[in-house]
N, C-alpha and C positions, 0 to 999 in steps of 0.2 A: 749621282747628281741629284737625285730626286731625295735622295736623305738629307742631301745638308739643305735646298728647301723646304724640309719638313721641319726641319731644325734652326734655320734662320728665323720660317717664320713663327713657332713656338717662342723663342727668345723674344720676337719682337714684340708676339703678346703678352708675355709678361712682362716686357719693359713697359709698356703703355699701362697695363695694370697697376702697375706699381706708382707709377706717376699719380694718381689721383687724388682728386680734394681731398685730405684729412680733417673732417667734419667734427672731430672727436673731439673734441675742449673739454674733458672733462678736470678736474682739479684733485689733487689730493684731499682736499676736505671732504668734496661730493664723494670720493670714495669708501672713505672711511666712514663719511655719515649714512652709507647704504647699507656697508656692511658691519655695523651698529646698530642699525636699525633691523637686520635680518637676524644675524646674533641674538637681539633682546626676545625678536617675536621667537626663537628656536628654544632659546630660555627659558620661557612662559608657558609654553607647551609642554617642555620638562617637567617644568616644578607642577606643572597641573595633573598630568601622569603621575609624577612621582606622590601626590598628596592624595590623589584618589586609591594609590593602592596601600597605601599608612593608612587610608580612614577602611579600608574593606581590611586588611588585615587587624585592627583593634577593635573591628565589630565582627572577627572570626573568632577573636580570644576572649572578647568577651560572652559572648555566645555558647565557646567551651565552658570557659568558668561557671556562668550558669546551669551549663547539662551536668558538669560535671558535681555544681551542689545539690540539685535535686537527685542526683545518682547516691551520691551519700547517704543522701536522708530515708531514699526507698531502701538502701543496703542495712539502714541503720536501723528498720522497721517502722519509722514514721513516713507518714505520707508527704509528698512534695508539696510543697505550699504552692496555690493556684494564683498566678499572675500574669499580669497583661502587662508587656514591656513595649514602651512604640521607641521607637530613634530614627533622630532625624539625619540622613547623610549630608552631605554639601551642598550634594546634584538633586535639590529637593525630590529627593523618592523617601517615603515614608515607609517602615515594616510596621506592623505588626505582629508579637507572636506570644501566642497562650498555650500555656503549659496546664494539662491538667492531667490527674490521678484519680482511677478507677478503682474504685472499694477492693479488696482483696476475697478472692472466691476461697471458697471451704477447700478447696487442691492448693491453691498456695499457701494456705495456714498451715495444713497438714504436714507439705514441703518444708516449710521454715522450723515445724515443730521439732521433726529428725535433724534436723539441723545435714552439715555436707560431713559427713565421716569420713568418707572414703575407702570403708570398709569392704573386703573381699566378699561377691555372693560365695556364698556357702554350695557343696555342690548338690546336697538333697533340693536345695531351694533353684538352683540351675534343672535338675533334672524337673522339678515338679512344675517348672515355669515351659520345658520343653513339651512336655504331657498336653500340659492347655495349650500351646499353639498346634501342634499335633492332631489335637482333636476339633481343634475347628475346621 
């Protein structure tokens, strides 16, 4: 007996729940104009993501292209030309970045003299090279 008052009175609050003022007037247009309006601002957030990392990726590759022509020019045996590059990103931050090239020491002339053979040492010249560590 005490279940189906537990149960009467359950239904009966939700029958009165259910009963309530429906406050809600909202309209199809106020909906769509909200969710239009939440849409555009999700939008804008995209394309600003998406454009900040198009502007950091084309000043990744340009940054390569530049090491990669001063690499040349050192392999090529001329010196890298010394310059100052600034660029400005979107999100006003400013780089700047200077490249520069130090004379070449009398062991890198030397180096570059023999040129890279790839020549086998020789074993008098293995053995005579093991003698001087040997002796130190």
């Amino acid at each position: 007996m005490k279940k189906y008052a537990i149960l009467l009175l359950a239904g009966a609050i939700i029958g009165f729940a259910s009963c309530g003022d429906d406050s809600n007037n909202t309209t199809q247009e106020q909906i769509d104009s909200a969710a239009n309006a939440q849409a555009a601002a999700i939008e804008a957030e995209l394309r600003a993501k998406n454009d900040s990392l198009i502007n950091a990726m084309a000043m990744m590759r340009a940054d390569s292209a530049a090491r990669a022509d001063s690499m040349a020019q050192v392999l090529a045996g001329r010196p890298a030309n010394t310059r100052t590059t600034t660029r400005t990103a979107p999100t006003t931050r400013t780089t700047t970045k200077t490249t520069t090239t130090t004379p070449k020491s009398k062991q890198e002339d030397k180096f570059d003299s023999r040129g890279n053979t790839n020549t086998p040492v020789s074993d008098a010249k293995k053995e005579e090279q093991e003698d001087k560590f040997n002796r130190r």
